[in-house]
C-alpha positions as a Markdown table, in Angstrom:
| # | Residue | x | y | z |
|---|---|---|---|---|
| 1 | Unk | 115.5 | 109.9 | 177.7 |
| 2 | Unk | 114.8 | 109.1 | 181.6 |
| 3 | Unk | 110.9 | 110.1 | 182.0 |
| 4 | Unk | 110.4 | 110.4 | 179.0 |
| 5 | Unk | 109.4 | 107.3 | 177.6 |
| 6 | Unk | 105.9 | 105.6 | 178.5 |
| 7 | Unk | 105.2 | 102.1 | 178.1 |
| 8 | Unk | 101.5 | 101.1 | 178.7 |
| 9 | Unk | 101.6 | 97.2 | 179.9 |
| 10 | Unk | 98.8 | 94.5 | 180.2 |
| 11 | Unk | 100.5 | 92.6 | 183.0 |
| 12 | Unk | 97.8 | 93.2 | 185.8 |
| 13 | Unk | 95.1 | 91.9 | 183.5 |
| 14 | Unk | 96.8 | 89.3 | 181.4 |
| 15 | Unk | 98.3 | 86.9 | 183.4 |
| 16 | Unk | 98.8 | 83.9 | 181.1 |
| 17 | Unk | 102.5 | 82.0 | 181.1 |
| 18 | Unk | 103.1 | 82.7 | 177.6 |
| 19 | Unk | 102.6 | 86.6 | 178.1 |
| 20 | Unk | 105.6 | 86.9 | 180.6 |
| 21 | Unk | 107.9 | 87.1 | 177.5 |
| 22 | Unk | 106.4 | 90.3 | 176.9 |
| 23 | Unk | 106.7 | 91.7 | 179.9 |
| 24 | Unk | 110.3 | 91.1 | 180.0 |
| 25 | Unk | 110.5 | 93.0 | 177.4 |
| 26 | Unk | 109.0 | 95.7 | 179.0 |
| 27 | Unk | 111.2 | 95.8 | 181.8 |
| 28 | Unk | 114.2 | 95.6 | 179.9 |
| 29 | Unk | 113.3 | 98.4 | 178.0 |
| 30 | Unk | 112.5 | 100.3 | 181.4 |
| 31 | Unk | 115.4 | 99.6 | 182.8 |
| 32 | Unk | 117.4 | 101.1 | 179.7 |
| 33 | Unk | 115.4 | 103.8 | 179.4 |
| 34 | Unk | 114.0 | 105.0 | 182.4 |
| 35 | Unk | 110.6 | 104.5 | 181.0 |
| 36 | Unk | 107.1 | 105.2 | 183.2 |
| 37 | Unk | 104.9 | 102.2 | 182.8 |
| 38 | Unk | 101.4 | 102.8 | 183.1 |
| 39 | Unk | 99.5 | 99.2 | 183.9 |
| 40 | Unk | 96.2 | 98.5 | 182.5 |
| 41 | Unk | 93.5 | 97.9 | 185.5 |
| 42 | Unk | 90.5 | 96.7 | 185.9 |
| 43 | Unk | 89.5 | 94.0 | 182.9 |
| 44 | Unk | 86.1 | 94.4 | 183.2 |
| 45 | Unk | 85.4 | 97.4 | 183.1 |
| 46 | Unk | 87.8 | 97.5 | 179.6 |
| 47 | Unk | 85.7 | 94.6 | 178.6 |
| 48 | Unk | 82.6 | 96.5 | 178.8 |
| 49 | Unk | 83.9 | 99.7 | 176.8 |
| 50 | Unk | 85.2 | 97.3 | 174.1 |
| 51 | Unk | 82.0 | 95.6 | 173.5 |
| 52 | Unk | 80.4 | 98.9 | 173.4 |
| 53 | Unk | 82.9 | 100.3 | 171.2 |
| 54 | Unk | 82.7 | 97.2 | 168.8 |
| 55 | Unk | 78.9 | 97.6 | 168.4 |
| 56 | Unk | 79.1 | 101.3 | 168.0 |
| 57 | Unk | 81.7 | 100.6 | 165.5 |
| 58 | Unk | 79.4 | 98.2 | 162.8 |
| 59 | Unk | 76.5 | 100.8 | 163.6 |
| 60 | Unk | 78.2 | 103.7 | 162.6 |
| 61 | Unk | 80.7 | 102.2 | 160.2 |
| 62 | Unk | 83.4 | 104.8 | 161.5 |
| 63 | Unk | 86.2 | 104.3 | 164.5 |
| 64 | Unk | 86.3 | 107.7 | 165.3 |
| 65 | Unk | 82.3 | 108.3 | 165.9 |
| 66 | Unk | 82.4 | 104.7 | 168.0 |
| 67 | Unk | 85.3 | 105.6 | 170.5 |
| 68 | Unk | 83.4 | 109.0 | 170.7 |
| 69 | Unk | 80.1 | 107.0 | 172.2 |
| 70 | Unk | 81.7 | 104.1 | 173.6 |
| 71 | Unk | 82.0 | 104.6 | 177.4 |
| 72 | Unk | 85.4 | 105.2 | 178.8 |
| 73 | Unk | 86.6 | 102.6 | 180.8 |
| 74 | Unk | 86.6 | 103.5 | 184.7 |
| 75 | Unk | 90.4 | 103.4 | 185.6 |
| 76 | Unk | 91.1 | 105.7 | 182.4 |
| 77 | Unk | 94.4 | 107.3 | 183.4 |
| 78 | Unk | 94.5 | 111.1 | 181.8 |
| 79 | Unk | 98.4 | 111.9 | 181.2 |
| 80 | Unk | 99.2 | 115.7 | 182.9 |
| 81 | Unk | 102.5 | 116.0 | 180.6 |
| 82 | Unk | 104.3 | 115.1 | 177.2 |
| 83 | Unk | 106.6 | 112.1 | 176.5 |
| 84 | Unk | 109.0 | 111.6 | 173.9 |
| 85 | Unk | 108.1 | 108.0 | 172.9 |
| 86 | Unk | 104.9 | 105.9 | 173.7 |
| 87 | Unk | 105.2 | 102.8 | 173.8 |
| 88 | Unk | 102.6 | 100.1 | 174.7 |
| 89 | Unk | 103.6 | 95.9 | 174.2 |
| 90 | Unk | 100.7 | 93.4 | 173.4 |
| 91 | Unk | 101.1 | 90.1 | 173.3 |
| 92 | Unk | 98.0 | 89.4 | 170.9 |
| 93 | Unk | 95.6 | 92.2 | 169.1 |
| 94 | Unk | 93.0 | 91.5 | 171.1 |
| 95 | Unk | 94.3 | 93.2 | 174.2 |
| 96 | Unk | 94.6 | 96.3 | 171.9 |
| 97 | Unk | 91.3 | 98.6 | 173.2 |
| 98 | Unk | 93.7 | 98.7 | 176.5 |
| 99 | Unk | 94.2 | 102.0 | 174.9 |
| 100 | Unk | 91.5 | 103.5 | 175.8 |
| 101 | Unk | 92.9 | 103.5 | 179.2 |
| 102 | Unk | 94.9 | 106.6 | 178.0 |
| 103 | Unk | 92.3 | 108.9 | 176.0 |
| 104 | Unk | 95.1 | 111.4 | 175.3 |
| 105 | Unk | 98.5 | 109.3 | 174.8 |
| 106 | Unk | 98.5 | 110.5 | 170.7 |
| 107 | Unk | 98.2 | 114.0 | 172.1 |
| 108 | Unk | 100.9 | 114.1 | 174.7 |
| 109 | Unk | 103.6 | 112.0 | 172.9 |
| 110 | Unk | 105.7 | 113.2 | 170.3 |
| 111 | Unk | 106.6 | 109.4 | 169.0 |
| 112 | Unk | 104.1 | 106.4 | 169.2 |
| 113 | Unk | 105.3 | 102.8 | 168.2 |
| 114 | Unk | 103.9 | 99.7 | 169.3 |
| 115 | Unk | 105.3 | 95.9 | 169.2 |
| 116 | Unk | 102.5 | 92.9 | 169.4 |
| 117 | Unk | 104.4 | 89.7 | 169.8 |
| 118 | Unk | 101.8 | 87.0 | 168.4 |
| 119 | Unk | 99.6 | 88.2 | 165.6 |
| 120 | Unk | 98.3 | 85.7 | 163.0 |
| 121 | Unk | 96.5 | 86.4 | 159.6 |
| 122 | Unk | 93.2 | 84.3 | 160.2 |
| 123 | Unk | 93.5 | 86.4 | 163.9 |
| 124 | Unk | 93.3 | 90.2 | 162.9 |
| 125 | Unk | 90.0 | 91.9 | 164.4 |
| 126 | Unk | 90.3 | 94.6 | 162.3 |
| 127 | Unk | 87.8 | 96.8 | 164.5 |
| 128 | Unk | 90.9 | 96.6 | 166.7 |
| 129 | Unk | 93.7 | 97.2 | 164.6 |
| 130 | Unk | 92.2 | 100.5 | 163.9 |
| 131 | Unk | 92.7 | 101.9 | 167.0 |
| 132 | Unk | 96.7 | 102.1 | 165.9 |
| 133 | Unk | 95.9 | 104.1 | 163.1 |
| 134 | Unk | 97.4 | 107.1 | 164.6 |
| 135 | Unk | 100.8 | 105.3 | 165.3 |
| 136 | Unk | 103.8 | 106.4 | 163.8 |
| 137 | Unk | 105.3 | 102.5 | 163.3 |
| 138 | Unk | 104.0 | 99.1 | 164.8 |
| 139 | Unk | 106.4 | 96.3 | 165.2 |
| 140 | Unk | 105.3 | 92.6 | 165.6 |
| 141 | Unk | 106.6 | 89.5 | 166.4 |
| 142 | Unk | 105.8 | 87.3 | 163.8 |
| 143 | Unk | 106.9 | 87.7 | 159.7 |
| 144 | Unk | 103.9 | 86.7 | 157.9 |
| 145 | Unk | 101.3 | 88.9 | 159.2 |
| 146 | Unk | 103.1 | 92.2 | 158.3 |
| 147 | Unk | 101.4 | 93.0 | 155.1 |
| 148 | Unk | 98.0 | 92.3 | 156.5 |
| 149 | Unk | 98.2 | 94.6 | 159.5 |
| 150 | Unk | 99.6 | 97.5 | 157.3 |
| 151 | Unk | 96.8 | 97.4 | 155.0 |
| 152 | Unk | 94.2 | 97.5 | 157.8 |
| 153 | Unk | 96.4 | 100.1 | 160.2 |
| 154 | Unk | 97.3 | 102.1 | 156.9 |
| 155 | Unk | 100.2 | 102.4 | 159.0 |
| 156 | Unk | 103.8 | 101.0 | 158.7 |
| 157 | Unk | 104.6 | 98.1 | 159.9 |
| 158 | Unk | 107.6 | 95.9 | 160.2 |
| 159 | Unk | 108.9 | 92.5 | 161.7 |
| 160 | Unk | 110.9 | 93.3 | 165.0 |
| 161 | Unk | 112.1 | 89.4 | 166.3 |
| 162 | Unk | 111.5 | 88.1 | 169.6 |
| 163 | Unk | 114.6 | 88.2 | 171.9 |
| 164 | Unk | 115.5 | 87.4 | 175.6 |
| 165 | Unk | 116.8 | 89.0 | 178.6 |
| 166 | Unk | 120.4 | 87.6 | 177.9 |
| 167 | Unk | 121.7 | 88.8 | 180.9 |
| 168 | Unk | 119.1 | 86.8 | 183.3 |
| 169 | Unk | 119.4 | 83.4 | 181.2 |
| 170 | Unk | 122.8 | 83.4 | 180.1 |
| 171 | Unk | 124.7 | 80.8 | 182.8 |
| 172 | Unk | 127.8 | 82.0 | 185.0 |
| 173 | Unk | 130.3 | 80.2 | 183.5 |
| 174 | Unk | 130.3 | 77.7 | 180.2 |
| 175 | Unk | 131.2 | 74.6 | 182.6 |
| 176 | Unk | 128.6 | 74.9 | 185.2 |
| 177 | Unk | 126.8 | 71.6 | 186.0 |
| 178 | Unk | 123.9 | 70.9 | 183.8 |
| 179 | Unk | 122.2 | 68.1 | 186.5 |
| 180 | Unk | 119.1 | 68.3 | 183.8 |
| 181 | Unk | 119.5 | 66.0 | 180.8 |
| 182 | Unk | 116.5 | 66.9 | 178.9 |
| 183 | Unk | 114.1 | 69.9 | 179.1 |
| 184 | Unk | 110.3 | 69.5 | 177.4 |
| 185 | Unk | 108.2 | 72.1 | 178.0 |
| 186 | Unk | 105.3 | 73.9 | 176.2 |
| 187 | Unk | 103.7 | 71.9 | 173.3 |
| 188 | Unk | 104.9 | 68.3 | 172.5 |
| 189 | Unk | 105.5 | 64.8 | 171.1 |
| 190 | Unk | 103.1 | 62.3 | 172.8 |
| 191 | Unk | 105.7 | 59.8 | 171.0 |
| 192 | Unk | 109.2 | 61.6 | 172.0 |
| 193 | Unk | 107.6 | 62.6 | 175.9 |
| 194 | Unk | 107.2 | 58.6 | 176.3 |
| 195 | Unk | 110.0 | 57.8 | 174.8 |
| 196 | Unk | 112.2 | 60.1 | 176.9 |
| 197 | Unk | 110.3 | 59.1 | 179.8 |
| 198 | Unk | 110.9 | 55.7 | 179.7 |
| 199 | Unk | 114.9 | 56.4 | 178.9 |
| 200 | Unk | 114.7 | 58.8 | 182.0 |
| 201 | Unk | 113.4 | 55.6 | 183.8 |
| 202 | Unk | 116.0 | 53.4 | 182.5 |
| 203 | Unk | 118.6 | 55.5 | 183.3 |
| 204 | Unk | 117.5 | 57.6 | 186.5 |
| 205 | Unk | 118.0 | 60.7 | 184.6 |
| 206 | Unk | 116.7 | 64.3 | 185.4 |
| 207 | Unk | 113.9 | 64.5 | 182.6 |
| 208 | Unk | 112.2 | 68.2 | 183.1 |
| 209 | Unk | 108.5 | 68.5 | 181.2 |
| 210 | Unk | 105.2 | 69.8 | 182.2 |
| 211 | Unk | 102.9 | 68.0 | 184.1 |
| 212 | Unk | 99.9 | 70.6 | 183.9 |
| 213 | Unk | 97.1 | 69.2 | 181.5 |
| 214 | Unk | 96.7 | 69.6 | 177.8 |
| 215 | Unk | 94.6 | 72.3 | 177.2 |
| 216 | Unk | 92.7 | 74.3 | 174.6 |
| 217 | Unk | 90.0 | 73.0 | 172.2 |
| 218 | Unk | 92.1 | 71.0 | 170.1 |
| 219 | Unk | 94.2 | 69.6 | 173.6 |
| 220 | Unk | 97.5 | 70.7 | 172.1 |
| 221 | Unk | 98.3 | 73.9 | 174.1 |
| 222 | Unk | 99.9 | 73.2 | 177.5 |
| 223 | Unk | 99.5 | 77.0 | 179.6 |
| 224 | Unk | 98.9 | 77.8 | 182.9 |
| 225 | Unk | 98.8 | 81.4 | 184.9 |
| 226 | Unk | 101.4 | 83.3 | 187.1 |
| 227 | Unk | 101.3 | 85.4 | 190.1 |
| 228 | Unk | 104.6 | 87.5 | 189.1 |
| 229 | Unk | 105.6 | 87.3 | 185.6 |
| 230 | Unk | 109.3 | 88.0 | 186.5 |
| 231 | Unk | 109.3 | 85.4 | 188.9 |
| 232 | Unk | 108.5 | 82.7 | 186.5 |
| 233 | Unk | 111.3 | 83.9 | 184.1 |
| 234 | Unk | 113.9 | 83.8 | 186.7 |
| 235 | Unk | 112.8 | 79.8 | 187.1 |
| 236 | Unk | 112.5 | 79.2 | 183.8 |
| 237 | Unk | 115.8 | 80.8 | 183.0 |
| 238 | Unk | 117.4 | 79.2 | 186.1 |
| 239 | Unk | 116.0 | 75.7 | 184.7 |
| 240 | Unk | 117.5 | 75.9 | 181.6 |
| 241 | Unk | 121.1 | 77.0 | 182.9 |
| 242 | Unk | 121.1 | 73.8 | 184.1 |
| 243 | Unk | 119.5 | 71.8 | 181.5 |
| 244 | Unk | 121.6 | 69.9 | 178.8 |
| 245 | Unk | 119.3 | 69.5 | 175.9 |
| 246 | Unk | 116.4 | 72.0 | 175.2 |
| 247 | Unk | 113.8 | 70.2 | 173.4 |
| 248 | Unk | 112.8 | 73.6 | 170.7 |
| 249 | Unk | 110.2 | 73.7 | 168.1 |
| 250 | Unk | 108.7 | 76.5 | 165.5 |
| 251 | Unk | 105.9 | 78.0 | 166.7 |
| 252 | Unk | 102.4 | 75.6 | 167.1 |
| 253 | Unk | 104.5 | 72.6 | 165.7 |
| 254 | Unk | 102.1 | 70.3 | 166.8 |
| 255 | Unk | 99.1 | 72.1 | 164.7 |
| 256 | Unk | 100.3 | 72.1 | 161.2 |
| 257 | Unk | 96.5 | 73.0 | 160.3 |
| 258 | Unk | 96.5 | 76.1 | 162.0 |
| 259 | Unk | 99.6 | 77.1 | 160.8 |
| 260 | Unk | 99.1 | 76.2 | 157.7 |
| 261 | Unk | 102.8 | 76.4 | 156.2 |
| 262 | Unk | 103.4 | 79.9 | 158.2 |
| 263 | Unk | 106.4 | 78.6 | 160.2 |
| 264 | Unk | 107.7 | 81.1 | 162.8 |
| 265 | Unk | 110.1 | 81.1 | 165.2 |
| 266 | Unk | 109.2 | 80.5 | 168.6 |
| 267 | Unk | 110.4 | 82.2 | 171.9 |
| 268 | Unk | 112.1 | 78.9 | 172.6 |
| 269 | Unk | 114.6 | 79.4 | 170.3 |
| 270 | Unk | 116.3 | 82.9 | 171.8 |
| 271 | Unk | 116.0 | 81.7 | 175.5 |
| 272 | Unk | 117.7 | 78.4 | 174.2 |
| 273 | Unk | 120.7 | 80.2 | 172.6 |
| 274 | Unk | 120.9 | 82.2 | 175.5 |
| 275 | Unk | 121.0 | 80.0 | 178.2 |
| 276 | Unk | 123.9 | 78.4 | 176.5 |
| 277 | Unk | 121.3 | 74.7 | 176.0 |
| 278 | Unk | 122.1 | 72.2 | 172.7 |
| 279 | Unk | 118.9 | 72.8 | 171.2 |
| 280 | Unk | 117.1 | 69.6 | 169.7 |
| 281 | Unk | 113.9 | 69.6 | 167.6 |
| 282 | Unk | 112.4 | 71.2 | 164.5 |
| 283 | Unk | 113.2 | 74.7 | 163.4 |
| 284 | Unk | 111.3 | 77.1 | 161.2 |
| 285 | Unk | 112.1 | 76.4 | 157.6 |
| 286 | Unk | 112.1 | 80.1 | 156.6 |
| 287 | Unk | 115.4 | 81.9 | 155.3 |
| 288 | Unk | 114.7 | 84.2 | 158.3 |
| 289 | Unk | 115.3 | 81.8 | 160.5 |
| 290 | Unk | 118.7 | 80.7 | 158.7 |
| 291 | Unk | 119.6 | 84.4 | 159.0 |
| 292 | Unk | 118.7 | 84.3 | 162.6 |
| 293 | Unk | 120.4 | 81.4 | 163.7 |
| 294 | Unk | 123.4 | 81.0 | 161.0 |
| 295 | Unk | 126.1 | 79.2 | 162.9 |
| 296 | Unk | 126.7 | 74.9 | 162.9 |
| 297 | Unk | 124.6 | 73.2 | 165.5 |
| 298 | Unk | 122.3 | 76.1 | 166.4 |
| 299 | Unk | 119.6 | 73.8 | 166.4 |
| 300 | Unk | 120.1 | 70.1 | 165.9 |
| 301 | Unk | 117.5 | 68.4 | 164.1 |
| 302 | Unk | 115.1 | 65.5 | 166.1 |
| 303 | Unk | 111.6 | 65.1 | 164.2 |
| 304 | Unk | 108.8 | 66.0 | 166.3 |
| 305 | Unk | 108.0 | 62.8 | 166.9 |
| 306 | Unk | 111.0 | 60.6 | 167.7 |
| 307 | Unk | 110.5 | 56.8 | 169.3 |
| 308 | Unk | 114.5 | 56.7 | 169.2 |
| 309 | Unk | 115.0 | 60.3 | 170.9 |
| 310 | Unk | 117.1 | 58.2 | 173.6 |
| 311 | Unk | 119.5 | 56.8 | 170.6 |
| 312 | Unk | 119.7 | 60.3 | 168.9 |
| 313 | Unk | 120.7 | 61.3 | 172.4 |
| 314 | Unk | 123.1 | 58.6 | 173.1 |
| 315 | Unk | 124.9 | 59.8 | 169.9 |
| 316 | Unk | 125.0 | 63.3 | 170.8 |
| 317 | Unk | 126.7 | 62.4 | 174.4 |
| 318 | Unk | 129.6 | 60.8 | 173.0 |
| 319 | Unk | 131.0 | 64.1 | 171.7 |
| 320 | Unk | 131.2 | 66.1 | 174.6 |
| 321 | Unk | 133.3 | 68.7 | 172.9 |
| 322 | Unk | 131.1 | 69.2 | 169.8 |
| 323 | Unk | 128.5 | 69.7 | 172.8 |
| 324 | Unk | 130.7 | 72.1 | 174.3 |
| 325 | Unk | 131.3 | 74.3 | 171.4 |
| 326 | Unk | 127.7 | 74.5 | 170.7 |
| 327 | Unk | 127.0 | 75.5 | 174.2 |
| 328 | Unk | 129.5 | 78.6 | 174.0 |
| 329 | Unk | 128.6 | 79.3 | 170.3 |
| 330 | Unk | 125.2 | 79.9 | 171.8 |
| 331 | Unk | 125.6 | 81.9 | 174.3 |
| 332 | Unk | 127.9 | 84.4 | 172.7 |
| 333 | Unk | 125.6 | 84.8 | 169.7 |
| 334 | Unk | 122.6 | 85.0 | 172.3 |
| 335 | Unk | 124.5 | 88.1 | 174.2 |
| 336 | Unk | 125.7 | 89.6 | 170.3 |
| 337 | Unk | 122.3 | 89.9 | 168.7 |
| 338 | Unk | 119.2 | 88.2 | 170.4 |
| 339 | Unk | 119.0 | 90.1 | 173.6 |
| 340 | Unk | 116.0 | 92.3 | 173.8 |
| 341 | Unk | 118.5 | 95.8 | 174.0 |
| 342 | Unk | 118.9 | 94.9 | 170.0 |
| 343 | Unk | 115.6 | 94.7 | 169.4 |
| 344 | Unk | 115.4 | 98.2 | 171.2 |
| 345 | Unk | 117.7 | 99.8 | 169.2 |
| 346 | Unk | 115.8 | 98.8 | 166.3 |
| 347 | Unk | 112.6 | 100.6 | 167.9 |
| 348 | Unk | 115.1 | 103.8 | 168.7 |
| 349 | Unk | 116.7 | 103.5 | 164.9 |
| 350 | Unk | 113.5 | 103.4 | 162.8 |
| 351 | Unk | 111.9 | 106.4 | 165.2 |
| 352 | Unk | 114.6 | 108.4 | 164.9 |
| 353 | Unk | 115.4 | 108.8 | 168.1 |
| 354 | Unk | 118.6 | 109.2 | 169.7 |
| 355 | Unk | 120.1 | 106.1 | 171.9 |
| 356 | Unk | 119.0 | 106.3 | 175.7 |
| 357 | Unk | 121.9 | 106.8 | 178.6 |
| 358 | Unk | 121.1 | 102.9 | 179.8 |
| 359 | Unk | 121.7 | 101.1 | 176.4 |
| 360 | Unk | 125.5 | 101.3 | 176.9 |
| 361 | Unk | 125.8 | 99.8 | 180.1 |
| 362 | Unk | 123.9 | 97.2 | 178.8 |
| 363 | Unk | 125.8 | 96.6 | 176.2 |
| 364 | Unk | 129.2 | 96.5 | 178.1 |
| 365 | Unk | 127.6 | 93.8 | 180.2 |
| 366 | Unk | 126.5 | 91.9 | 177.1 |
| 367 | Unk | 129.9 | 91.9 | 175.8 |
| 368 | Unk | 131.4 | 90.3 | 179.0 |
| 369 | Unk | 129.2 | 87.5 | 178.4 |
| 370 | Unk | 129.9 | 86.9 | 174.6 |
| 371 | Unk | 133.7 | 86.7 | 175.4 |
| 372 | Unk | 133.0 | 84.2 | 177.6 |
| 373 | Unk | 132.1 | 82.2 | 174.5 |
């Protein structure tokens, strides 16, 4: 499968925090499969293609007559030979007319799938979605959506889960010093972030949280952007090694209007597991997530907004062993089914296509780490 593959990735455009899960993903599947990547250049020039596209679109009514007078965008990148599998990751449809960067990927590529990691029902441009028409599966990241985008795509679609890159976050051994009691980050409590703060205080305890402002119309997103998204894994991975309790919530926990009963489950969750943290906080309440996540303590329950997070804590220290099982529980069912070479072999299982020389190895390493556990 080496050269073979091509993945077409945003990471030179899109340089938001929460888009480095994706291109983890990316490299993981590079790394198993010897994949070319082709990066997206030059925003504004896509920017300027899509808006053209998008009003040649509602003027003509048809998605084939608009990309036919939209303007190309300037670093389109024309592929000299075939590939086996194409294979482009989005972290939100609206990054989808990145395409256009490669005019003739359907024609040189045998396979085409395509995974989006955060697509939401009351979010679905369908002028975009279109463009995957000619895709042979698309995978997302979230459940509810799936139904949606395969009526608008005509296309099939499925619900491929978020994972991690077990092998950076999982810790070097079970008993390493944790010198980080709790970790907060991403969207939170106003009324558990004081709370722990003030026990932090009492205590001289190691409380880790953001300290870059709220953001967003609504104030409830907490985001910044990164020079080198693999970079900012390594820290974050290397922060929870050492963190005690992760502080994990279903996805937009704080925004119960937007989500409007769709729980899903957050990246939090697999980086948490994998890092070998006791997870506190409030979990999807989906059977998927049950299936997901189906041993004792997985996640241990603290409402989202806790005055007596210190007490809950308090409780929770006394029994270092149950603490200790839940840390190696974690990990090992992290390495056995949430690292991102399982969600690859989904991609290779519903394409048909035989496993690549790189999964194995991967594998073998995985498997050290869940008999650590």
């Amino acid at each position: 499968m080496h050269g073979k593959v091509l993945l077409l990735s945003q990471r030179r455009i899109s340089d938001l925090v929460a888009f480095c899960l994706a291109y983890e993903f990316e490299d993981t599947f590079q790394a198993v499969t010897g994949a070319e990547r082709i990066d997206a250049v030059d925003l504004p020039a896509i920017e300027f293609s899509r808006r053209a596209y998008k009003l040649a679109r509602a003027a003509t009514g048809s998605s084939r007559a608009a990309l036919r007078l939209a303007p190309s965008p300037r670093s389109k990148v024309t592929l000299e030979r075939d590939y086996e599998l194409f294979f482009p990751v989005f972290s939100n449809a609206f990054e989808l007319y990145a395409l256009a960067t490669l005019p003739n990927w359907r024609q040189r590529c045998r396979k085409a799938a395509c995974f989006i990691t955060e697509v939401w029902t009351d979010q679905l441009p369908e002028y975009l979605l279109e463009l995957l028409s000619e895709f042979d599966h698309i995978f997302l990241g979230l459940q509810h959506c799936v139904d949606d985008v395969a009526r608008i795509t005509g296309r099939p679609c499925s619900y491929l889960p978020l994972a991690t890159d077990v092998l950076r976050f999982a810790p070097a051994t079970l008993d390493q010093p944790r010198p980080i009691d709790v970790c907060n980050i991403g969207r939170r409590s106003e009324i558990t972030h004081r709370a722990l703060l003030a026990d932090a205080e009492r205590r001289q305890s190691f409380y880790y949280y953001d300290t870059v402002a709220a953001s967003g119309s609504d104030l409830k997103q907490r985001t910044f952007r990164v020079d080198n998204a693999g970079e900012h894994r390594l820290m974050l991975a290397a922060i929870l090694k050492h963190s005690n309790f992760f502080i994990a919530n279903r996805s937009h926990v704080n925004n119960p209007e937007f989500t409007a009963g769709r729980d899903e489950i957050s990246a939090r969750f697999y980086e948490g597991v994998a890092a070998g943290t006791a997870m506190i906080g409030e979990a999807p309440r989906t059977d998927e997530f049950k299936r997901q996540f189906d041993w004792p303590d997985a996640v241990i329950h603290l409402p989202f907004d806790s005055p007596d997070v210190a007490d809950i804590l308090a409780d929770l220290n006394r029994d270092p062993a149950r603490l200790q099982t839940v840390r190696a529980r974690n990990v090992r069912e992290a390495a056995g089914r949430h690292d991102w070479l399982h969600r690859i072999r989904i991609v290779f299982d519903v394409l048909g296509l035989p496993p690549a020389d790189g999964m194995d190895a991967r594998a073998e390493r995985l498997d050290r780490i869940a008999s650590q556990g």
